[in-house]
C-alpha positions as CSV (number, residue, x, y, z in Angstrom):
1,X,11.2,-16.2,-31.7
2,X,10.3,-19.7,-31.4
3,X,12.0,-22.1,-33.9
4,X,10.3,-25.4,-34.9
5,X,12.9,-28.4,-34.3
6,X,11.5,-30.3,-36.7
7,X,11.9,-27.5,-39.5
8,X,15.4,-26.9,-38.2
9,X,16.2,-30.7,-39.0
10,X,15.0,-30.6,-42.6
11,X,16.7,-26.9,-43.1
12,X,19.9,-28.8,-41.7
13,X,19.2,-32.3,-44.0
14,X,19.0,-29.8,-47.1
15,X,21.9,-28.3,-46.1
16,X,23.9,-31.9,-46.1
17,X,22.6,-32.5,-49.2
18,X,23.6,-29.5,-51.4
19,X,26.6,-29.5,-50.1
20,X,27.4,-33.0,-50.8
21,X,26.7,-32.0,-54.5
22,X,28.5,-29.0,-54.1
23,X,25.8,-26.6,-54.4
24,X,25.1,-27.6,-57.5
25,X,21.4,-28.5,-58.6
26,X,22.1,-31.3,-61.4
27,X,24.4,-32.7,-58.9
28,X,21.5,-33.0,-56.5
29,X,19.5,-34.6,-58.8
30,X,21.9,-37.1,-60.1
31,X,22.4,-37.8,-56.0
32,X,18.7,-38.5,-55.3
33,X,18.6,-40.5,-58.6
34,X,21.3,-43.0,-57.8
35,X,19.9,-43.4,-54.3
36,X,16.3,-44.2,-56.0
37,X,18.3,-47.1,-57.8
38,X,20.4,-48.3,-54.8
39,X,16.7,-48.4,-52.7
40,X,14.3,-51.7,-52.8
41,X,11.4,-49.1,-52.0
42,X,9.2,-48.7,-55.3
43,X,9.2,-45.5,-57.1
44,X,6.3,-44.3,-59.0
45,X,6.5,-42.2,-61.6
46,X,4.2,-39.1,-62.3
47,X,2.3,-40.0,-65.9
48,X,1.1,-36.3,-67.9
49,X,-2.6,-36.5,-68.5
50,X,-3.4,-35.2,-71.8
51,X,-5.4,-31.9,-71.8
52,X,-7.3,-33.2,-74.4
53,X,-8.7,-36.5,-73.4
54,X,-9.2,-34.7,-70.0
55,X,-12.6,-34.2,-68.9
């Protein structure tokens, strides 16, 4: 069976990651959100629309 490289290097990058947190989700989280601080890039949050004023 083929095997796509570039899904093999995201599979392995996931793989760094969790276990860097130690396989533990919050810990992956608190990870990504002190490297969102440490990075100049801007980060936009997602604003909830509300279901009513939708339409």
């Amino acid at each position: 069976m083929w095997k796509d490289p570039i899904v093999q290097e995201v599979r392995k990058a996931g793989e760094e990651l969790a276990k860097k947190s130690n396989y533990s989700l919050q810990g992956l989280f608190q990870s990504l959100r002190n490297n969102e601080k440490k990075s100049k890039a801007k980060v936009q949050a997602r604003v909830k629309e509300n279901p009513r004023k939708a339409g």
